[in-house]
C-alpha positions, 0 to 999 in steps of 0.5 A: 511505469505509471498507475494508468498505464499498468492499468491500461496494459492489464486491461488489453491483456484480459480480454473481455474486462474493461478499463475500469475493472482493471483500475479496481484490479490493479488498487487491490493488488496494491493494497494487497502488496501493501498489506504484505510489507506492512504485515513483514514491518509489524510482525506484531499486527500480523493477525489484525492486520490480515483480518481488518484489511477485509472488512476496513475501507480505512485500513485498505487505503492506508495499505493501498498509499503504503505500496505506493510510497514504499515503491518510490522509496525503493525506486529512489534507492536505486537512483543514481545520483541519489537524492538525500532529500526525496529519500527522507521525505518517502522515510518519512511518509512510511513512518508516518503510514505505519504509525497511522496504520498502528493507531487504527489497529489499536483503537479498532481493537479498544472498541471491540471491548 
């Protein structure tokens, strides 16, 4: 189910809030899900991680493309027959966030200093 329309089924399941009160919502509970795998993938960062994604736009973004990406890689797992070439490049694109999400922390935690 695409982003818009887990968005639009949120909002006529609240009564009351609106379509655009149901994207905010629907973006946090992705960056919040995002937060969680990246927290299980660096069990070193756990702590910063869960104090940084209060207050860093950066941080929640990254957490945000993170459940994205890993939810298609999980999805392309699943497919039959499996495409070696889409899995590898969402392989890749996790990685990548992961060590975005690293250097973050570490110059984050060098200028607290």
């Amino acid at each position: 189910m695409s982003h818009f329309h887990e968005c639009r089924q949120a909002a006529l399941w609240l009564p009351g809030i609106g379509f655009r009160h149901a994207v905010k919502a629907m973006e946090n509970a992705s960056a919040q899900r995002g937060l969680w795998k990246l927290m299980l993938r660096l069990p070193a960062l756990r702590g910063q991680l869960q104090i940084l994604s209060v207050r860093n736009t950066d941080l929640r973004s990254l957490c945000d493309a993170f459940d994205d990406a890993s939810a298609t890689l999980s999805r392309l797992y699943k497919e039959v027959p499996m495409n070696p070439k889409m899995i590898a490049e969402y392989e890749t694109v996790c990685s990548e966030i992961e060590s975005e999400v690293v250097e973050l922390c570490l110059s984050l935690d060098h200028k607290q200093f």
